[in-house]
N, C-alpha and C positions, 0 to 999 in steps of 0.2 A: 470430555463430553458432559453435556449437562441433560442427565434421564433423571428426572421427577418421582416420587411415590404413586404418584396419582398415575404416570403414565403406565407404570409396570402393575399396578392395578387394574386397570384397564385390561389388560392382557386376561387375566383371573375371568373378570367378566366376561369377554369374548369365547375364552373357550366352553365356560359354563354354558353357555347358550348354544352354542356349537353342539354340545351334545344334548339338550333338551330337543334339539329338532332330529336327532338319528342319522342314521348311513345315509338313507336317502337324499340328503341335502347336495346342490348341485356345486360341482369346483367353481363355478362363480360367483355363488354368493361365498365360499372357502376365502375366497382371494381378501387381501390386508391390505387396502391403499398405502402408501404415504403418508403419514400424519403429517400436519403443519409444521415444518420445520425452516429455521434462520439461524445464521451467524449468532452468536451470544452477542452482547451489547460489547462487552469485553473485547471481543475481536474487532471490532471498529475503533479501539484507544479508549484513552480518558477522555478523548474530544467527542467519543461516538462517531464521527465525522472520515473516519478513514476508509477507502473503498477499495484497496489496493495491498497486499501480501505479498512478500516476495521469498524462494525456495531456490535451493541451487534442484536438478535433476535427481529426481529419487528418492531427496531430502525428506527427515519427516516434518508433515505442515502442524504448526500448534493452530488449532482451528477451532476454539469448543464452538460445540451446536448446541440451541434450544431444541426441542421435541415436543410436540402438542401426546407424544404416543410413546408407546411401547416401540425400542429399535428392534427384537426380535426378528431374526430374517432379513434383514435389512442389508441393502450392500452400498457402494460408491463407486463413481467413477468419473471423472474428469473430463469435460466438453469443451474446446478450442469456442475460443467467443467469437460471435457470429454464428455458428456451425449447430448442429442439434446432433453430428454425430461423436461418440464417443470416441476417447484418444488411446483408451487400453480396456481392459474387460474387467468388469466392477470387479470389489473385493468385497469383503463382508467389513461392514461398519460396525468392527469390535475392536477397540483397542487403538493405537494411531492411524492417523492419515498420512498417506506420502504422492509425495507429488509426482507430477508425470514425467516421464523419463528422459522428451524432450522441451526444448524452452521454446516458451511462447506463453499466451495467453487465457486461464480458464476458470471456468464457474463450475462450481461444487453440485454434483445431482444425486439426489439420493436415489434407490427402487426395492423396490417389491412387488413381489408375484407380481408382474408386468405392470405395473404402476411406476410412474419415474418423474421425480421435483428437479427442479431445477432453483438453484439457488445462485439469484442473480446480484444480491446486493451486495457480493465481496467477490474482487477479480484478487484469482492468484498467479505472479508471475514468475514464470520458472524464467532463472539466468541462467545463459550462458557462461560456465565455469572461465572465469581467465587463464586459467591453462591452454585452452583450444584457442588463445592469442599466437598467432606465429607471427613473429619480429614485432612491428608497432603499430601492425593491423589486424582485424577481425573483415574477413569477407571483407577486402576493400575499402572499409571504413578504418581512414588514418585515426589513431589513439596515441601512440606516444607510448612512452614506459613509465609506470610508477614507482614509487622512490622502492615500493616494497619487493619490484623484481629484480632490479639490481644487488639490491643487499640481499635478497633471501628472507625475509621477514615477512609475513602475509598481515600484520596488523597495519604495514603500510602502501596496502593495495585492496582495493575490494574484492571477495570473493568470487565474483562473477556480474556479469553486466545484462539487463534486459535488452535485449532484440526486437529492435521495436519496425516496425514496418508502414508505408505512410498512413494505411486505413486504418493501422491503429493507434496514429500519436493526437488524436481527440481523445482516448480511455479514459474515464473521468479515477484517477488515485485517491482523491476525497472528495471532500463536497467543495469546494471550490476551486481543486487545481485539476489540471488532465496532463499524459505522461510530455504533451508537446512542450508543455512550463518549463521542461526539465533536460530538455536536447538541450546538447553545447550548441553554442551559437557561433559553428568558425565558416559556414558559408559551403560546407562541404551537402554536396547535393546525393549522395547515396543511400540508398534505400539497399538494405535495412539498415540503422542507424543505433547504437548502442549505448546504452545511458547507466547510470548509478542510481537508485530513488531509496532512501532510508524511509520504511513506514514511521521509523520514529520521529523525524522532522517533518513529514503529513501530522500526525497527531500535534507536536508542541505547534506549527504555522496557525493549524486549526484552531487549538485554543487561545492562539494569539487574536485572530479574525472572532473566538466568541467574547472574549474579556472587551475588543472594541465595540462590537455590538452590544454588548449590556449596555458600556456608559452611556451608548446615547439613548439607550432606553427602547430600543428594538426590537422584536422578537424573531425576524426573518434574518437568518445570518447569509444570506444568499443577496442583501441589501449591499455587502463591502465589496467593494473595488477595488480587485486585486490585481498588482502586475508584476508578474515577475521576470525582474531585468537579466540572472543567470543563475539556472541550477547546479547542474551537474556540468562538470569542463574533463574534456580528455585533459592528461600530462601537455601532450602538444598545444591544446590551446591554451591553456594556464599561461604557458611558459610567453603566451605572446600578448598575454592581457597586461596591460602597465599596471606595476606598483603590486601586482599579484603574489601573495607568497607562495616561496617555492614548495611547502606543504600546505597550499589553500584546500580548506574541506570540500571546496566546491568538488575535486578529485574523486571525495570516496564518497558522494551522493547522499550527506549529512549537512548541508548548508544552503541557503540561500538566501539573493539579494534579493527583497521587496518593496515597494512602493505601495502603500495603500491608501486611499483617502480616510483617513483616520475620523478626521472631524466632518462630514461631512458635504465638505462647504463644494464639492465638485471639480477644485483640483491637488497636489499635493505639492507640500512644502516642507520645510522646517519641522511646523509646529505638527503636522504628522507624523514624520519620522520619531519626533520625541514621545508622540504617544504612542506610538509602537514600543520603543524603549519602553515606556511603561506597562504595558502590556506584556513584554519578555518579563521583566522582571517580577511582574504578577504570577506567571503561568510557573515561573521557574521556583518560586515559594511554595507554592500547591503540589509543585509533581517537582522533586528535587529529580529527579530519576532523567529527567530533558532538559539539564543542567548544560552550559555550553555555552558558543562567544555570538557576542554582541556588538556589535560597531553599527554607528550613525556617522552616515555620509553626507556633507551640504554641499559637494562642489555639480555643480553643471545639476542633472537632475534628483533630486534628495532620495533615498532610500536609505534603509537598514539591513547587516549583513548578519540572520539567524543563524546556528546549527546547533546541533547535538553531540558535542563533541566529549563530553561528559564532566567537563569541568569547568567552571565559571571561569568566562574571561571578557573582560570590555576593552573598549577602544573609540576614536574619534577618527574619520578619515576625512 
């Protein structure tokens, strides 16, 4: 958590005042709003651009806050987005955050003495743990096996998968992508639908969208056209995409193919895709940490294949 000098001074001040007015003073002028509080910049990546956290059930969230104030008193609790009521009964904002018990969608509220923030500019998404997978579905929605259940290995399966439902697959995850980017695309029509989304590959996509906006000398990064051709792939549809590797990251929700108008000019080509290559290989010198493969595609529509796999790899498809 990020608490300032200034803000726990503050506190000093208030109560000195508190008793220059005596007993008399009524419990409501007593009462302590909410101070100004958001996300750290931090919590949004190195691209600032991330809008979207992800937490299995219970998990603790690394979340720092800013605070215009003193946290004194202060509690949390977790609001299902859309919704204004609360998903469990605050705790006291000392020490970690832990997420809500079940999965789904929510925004961070702070309160005091009946005062209560809402903190709307970072969605946290609890998954559903992969364990509650029985055979090679989730509620109906066919997935397939990852390579990590068969062997017993959990670094070759994800954790757990967000549970997405259709009023929420507009959720914007950063500033240019929303969770629908990131449904497999095998034609299966069930709601709720279940996906992978690494906030690490939001972060490095993001920085990849601002290194192209610098060069043309932009300042709106909301100006790039982005499309992305396939995020997250159950096992089962991997296995039916041509030329697909049988461990494609698209799997564990760390990859994706995109199409951007790089240059400007209104549609995409070639010489797009290669400034995107440039632009990887920009982001990946500055933040080694979002290190990971790189392939440029020119057959039928051009795109480039990003993820964060943590170790540099290229390729030409």
């Amino acid at each position: 958590m990020v608490f300032g000098a200034l803000a726990i001074a503050s506190v000093t001040v208030l109560s000195r005042a508190d008793a220059a007015l005596g007993p008399a003073r009524s419990t409501a002028l007593l009462r302590r709003p909410v101070p100004v509080a958001k996300p750290a910049s931090s919590a949004h990546g190195s691209s600032r651009a991330v809008r979207m956290l992800t937490a299995l059930p219970s998990q603790e969230v690394e979340l720092p806050l800013e605070l215009g104030g003193s946290p004194e008193g202060m509690a949390y609790e977790w609001v299902p987005v859309g919704s204004m009521a609360p998903a469990s009964a605050p705790r006291p904002l000392a020490g970690a955050l832990f997420a809500p018990s079940l999965p789904g969608f929510y925004r961070l509220a702070l309160s005091r003495d009946g005062d209560r923030r809402v903190l709307d500019s970072l969605t946290l998404g609890v998954m559903k743990p992969l364990t509650e997978k029985r055979g090679s579905s989730i509620n109906g929605y066919r997935i397939g096996f990852f390579r990590g259940e068969r062997r017993g290995t959990s670094g070759n399966a994800p954790e757990g998968l967000l549970e997405v439902r259709e009023a929420e697959a507009e959720l914007p995850v950063s500033e240019h992508l929303v969770l629908a980017d990131f449904l497999t695309h095998d034609n299966q029509t069930t709601w709720p639908r279940y996906v992978a989304v690494d906030p690490r590959l939001l972060d490095k996509l993001e920085l990849v969208f601002e290194e192209i906006v610098r060069w043309r000398g932009s300042k709106e990064g909301s100006e790039v056209d982005v499309d992305v051709h396939s995020g997250f792939r159950t096992p089962l549809h991997n296995q039916r995409v041509p030329r697909a590797a049988g461990d494609s990251r698209h799997q564990y929700g760390d990859a994706a193919d995109i199409a951007v108008d790089a240059n400007g000019d209104g549609k995409v080509t070639w010489v797009d895709v290669a400034l995107i290559g440039r632009a990887v290989e920009a982001v990946e010198k500055r933040y080694p940490e979002l290190s990971g493969g790189l392939g440029l595609y020119n057959r039928g529509a051009p795109y480039a294949h990003v993820d964060v796999r943590g170790k540099r790899v290229r390729w030409r498809g």
